[in-house]
C-alpha positions as CSV (number, residue, x, y, z in Angstrom):
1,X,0.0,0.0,0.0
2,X,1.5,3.6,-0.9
3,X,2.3,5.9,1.6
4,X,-0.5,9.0,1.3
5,X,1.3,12.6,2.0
6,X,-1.0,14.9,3.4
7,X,0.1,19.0,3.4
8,X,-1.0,21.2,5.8
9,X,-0.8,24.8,5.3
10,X,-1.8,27.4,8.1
11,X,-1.4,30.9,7.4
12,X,-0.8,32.9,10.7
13,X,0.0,36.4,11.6
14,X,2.9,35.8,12.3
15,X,4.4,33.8,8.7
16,X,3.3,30.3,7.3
17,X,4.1,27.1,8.0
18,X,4.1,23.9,6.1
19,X,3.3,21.1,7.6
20,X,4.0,17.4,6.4
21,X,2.6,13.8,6.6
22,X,6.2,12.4,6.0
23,X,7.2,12.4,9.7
24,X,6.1,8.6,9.5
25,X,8.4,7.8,6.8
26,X,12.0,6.3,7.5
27,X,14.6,9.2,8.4
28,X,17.1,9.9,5.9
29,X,20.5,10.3,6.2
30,X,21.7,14.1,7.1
31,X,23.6,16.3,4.2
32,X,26.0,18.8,4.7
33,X,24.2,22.0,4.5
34,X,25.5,24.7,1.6
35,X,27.9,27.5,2.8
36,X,28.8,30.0,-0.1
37,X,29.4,32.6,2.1
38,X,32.0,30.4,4.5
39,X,33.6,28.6,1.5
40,X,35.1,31.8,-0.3
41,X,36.3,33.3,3.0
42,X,37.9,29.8,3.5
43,X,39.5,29.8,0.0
44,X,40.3,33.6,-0.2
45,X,43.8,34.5,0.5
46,X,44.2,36.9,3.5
47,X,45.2,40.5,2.2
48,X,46.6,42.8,4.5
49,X,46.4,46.3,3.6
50,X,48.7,49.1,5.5
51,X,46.5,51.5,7.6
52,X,46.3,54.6,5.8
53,X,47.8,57.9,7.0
54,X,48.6,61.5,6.8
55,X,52.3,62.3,6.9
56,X,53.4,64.6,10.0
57,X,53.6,68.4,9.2
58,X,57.1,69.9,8.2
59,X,56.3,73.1,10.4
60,X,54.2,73.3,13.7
61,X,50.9,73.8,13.5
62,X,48.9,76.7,15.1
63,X,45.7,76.4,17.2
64,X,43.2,79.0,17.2
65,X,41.0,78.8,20.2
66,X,37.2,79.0,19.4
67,X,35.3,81.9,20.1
68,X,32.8,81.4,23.2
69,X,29.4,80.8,22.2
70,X,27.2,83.7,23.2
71,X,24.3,82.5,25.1
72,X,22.2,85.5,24.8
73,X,22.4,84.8,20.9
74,X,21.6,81.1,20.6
75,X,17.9,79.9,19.7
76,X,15.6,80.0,22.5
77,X,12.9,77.3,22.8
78,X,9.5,78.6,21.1
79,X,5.8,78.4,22.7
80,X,5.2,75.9,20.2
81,X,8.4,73.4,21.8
82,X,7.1,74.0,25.3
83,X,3.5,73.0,24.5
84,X,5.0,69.7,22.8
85,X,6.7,69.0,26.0
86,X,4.4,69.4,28.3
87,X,1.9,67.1,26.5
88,X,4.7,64.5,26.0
89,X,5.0,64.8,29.7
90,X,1.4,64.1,30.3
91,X,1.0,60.7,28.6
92,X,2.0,58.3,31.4
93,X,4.9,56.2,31.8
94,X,3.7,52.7,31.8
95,X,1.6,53.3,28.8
96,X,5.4,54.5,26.9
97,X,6.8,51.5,28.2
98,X,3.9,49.4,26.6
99,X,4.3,51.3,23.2
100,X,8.1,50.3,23.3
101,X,7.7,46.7,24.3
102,X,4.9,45.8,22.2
103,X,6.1,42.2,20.6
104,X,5.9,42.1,16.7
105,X,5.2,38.2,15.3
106,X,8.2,36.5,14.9
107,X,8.3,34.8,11.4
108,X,8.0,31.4,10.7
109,X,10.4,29.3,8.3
110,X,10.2,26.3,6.6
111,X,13.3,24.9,6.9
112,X,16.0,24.5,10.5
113,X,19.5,24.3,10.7
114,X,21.0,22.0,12.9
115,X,24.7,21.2,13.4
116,X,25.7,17.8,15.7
117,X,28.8,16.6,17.2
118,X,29.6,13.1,17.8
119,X,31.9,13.7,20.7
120,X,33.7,9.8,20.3
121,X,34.6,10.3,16.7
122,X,34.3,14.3,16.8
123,X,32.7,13.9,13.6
124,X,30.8,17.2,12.9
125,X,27.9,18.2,10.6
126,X,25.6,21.0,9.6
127,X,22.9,19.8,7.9
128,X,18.5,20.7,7.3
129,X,15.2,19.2,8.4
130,X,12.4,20.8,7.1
131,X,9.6,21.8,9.7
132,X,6.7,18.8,9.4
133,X,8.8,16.7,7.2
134,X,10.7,13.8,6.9
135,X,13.4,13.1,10.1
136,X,16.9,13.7,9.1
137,X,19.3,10.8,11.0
138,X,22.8,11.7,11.8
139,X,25.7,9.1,12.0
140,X,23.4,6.4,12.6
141,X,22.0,7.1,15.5
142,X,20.3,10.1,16.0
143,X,17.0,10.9,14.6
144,X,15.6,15.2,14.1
145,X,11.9,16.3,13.8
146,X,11.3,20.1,13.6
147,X,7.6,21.3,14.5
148,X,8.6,24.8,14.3
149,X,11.1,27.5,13.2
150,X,10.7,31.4,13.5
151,X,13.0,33.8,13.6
152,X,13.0,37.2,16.4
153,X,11.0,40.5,15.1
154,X,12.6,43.6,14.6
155,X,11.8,44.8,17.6
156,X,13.0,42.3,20.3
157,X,16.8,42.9,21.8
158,X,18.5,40.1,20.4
159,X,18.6,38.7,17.1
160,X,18.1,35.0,17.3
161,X,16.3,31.6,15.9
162,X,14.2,29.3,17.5
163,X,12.9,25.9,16.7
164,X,11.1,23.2,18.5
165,X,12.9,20.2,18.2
166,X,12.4,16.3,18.5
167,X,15.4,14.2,18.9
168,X,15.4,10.4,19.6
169,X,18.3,7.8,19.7
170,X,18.5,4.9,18.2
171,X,21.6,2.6,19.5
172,X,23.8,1.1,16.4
173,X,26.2,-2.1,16.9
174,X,23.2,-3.9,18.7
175,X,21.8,-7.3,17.6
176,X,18.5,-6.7,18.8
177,X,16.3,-4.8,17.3
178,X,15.4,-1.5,19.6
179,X,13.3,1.4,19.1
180,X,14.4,4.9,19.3
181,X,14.5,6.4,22.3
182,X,13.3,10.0,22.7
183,X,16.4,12.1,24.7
184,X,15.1,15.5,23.9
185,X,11.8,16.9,23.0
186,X,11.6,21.4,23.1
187,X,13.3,24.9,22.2
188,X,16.6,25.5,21.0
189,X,17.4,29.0,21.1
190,X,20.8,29.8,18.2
191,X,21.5,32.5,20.9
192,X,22.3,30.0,23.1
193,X,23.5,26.7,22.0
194,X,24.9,25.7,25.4
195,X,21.5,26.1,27.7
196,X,19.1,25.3,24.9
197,X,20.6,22.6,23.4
198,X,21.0,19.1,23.2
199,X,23.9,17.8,25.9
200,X,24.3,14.2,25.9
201,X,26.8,11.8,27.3
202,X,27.6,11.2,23.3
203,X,26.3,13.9,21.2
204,X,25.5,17.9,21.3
205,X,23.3,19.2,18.9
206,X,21.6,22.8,18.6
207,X,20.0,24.9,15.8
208,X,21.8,27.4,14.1
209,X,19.1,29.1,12.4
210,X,15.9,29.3,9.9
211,X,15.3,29.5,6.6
212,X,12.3,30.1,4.1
């Protein structure tokens, strides 16, 4: 019997997310996500320019002191400035600290990327899993489901990605057969890999960001 996909798509405020009916199908193996940007600066040879400079005077150089600014001269603040700022000062504080720290939606992406470590063989990789599709396994062992992916608005205080994340082990080098093990269901903040992320006795994993 052929496996039916189902797609989901739910348009929010806040972006739009695709969701999959592959999550059932077997996980395939995780590919090294594309780096242009990392690969030329990798390849490019470092060029060292000298700092540029203006040569030192032949002569000394006289300083003029400024002229002291005449108080009685400078602009005075007009009725108009003085009825501005008293009705700034009327609104009240709490409702300026609401207009400030109003959240914007976050936006949603449609595809997470993950980098794992296998800390025994230190093998490394960054690779994708699309939100609500197929699992991605890495080395073997570990299986990735993303539910979600958004990135901060413009307005929050750090730049950062989030994505909710289900990881689940499978042991390799067994002769019984064993399901996966779930060791990590949640967030994963990019702006911190080491509190958000995956810490296990064997692997680390954490998102590095979102993409449409």
């Amino acid at each position: 019997m052929g496996l039916a996909v189902v797609a989901l798509t739910v348009v929010g405020a806040g972006g739009v997310v695709v969701a999959g009916g592959l999550q059932n199908s077997p996980p395939q193996d995780a590919r090294p996500s594309a780096d242009p940007v990392g690969d030329i600066l990798r390849n490019a040879p470092p060029v060292e320019t000298a700092p540029a400079g203006a040569p030192a005077p032949a002569a000394p150089v006289a300083i003029v002191p400024t002229a002291p600014v005449d108080m009685a001269a400078a602009p005075q603040e007009t009725a108009a400035d003085e009825a501005e700022a008293k009705d700034d000062a009327k609104v009240p504080a709490e409702e300026k600290i609401q207009e400030a720290d109003t959240p914007l939606p976050r936006q949603r992406r449609r595809v997470a990327i993950i980098e794992a470590i296998d800390k025994i063989t230190a093998d490394r990789m960054r690779f994708e899993v699309v939100v609500g599709g197929r699992a991605v396994r890495f080395n073997d062992s570990l299986i990735f489901s993303v539910r979600a992916c958004e990135v901060s608005a413009d307005n929050e205080l750090v730049s950062d990605a989030i994505a909710y994340v289900d990881v689940s082990l499978e042991p390799k080098g067994t002769t019984t057969v064993r399901e996966p093990r779930q060791i990590f269901r949640g967030w994963m903040f990019a702006s911190t890999p080491a509190i958000s992320g995956l810490q296990h006795p064997l692997y680390d994993a954490w998102v590095v960001g979102c993409k449409a």
